[in-house]
C-alpha positions in Angstrom: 0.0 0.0 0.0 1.5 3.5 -1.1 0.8 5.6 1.9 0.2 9.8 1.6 1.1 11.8 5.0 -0.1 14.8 5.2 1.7 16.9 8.5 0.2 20.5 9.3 2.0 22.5 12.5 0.5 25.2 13.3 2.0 27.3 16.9 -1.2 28.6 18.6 -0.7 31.6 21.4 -3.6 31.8 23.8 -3.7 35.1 25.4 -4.7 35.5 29.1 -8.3 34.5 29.9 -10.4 37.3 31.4 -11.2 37.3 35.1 -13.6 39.3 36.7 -11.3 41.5 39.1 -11.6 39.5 42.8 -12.5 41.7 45.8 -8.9 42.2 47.1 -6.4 43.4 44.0 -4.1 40.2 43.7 -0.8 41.3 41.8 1.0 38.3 39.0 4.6 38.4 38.2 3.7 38.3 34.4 -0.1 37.5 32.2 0.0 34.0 32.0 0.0 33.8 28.1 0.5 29.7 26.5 1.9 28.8 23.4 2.2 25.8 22.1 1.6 23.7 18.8 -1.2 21.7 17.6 -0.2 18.6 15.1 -2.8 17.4 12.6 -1.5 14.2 10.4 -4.1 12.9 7.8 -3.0 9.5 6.6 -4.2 7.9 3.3 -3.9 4.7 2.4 -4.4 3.8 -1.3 -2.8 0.2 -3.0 0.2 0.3 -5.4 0.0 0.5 -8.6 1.3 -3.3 -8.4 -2.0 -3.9 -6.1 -4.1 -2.8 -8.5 -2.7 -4.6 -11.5 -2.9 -7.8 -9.6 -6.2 -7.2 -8.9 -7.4 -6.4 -12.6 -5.6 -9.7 -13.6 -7.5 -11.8 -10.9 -11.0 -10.4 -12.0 -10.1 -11.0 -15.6 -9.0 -14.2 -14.7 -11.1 -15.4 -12.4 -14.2 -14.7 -14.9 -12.3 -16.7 -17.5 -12.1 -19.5 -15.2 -16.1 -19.1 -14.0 -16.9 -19.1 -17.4 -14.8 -22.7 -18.1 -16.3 -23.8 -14.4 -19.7 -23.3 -16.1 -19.2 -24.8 -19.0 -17.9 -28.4 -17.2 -21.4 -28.1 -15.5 -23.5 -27.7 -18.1 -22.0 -30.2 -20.0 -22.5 -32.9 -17.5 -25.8 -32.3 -16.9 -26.7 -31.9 -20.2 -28.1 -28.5 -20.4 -30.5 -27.8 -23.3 -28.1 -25.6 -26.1 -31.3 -24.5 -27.8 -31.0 -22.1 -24.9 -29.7 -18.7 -25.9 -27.7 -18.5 -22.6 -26.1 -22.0 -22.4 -25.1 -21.2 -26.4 -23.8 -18.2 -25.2 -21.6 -19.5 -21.9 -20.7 -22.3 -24.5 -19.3 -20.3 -27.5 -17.8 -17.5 -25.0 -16.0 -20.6 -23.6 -15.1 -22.1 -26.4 -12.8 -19.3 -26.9 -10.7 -20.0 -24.0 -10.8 -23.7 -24.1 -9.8 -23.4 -27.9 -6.1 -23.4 -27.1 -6.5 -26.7 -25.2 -8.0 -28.5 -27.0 -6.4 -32.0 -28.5 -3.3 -31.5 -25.9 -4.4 -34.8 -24.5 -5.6 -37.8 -26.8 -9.2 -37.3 -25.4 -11.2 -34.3 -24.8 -14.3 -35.4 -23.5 -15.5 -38.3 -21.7 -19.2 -39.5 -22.4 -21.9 -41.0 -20.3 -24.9 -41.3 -21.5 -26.3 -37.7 -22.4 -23.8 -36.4 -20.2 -20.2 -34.5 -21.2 -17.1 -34.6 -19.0 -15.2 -32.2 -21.5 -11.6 -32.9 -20.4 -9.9 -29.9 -22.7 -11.9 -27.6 -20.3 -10.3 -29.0 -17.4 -7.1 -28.1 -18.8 -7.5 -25.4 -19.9 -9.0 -24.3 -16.5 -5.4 -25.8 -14.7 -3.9 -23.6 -17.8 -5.5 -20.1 -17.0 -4.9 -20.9 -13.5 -1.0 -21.1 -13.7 -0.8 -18.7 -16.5 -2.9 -16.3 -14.3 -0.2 -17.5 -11.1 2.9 -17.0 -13.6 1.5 -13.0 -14.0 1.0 -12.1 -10.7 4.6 -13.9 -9.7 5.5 -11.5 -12.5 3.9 -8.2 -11.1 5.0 -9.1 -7.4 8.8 -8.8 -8.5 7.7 -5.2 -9.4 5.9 -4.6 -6.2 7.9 -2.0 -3.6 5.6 -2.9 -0.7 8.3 -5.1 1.9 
């Protein structure tokens, strides 16, 4: 976290308080007159610029990996892709699964009606360390000890 001080000194003299005079005239050395000095510090704490990068890449990142999460769902419990939002999630995904595809001799495993797409699996353990390899990468650049 970058952190902004802000110090203001400011010297305040308080002049003598009045009195209303006492019955008997009482005589002081000197007017008692104080001074002294009043400290305000603001501090603001904001994240590096570091922080915030490597929270944009988790929130990219973590919606690529929902969006492969979802997809391994719907797939194994058959969802209907006549529906516009499964087609949707599905070709969205199919974006980032693309890549992965045919790295291992099978990419889906099928029961029945139901999918177990393998390629999204890897590809979801491929975001995941690509999205750890960035933020290893931005946390060499971060000042914060």
């Amino acid at each position: 976290m970058d952190e902004e001080r802000v110090v203001e000194s400011e010297t305040v003299t308080t002049p003598p308080a009045e009195t209303t005079a006492p019955p008997e005239p009482v005589r002081y050395p000197n007017p008692t007159v104080t001074q002294g000095t009043v400290v305000s510090e603001t501090v603001r704490r904001r994240p590096s610029a570091a922080e915030t990068w490597r929270r944009v890449v988790v929130l990219i990142f973590g919606i690529i990996q929902g969006l492969i999460a979802i997809r391994i769902v719907l797939l194994l419990i058959d969802a209907n892709q006549a529906n516009g939002l499964v087609t949707f999630i599905y070709n969205l995904s199919a974006f980032f699964v693309g890549p992965f595809e045919g790295v291992l001799n099978t990419d889906a495993v099928r029961a029945g009606a139901s999918v177990f797409d393998i390629a999204a699996l890897v590809a979801l353990v491929g975001w995941t360390i690509l999205e750890f390899l960035i933020i290893a990468g931005i946390g060499i650049a971060r000042r914060e000890p």
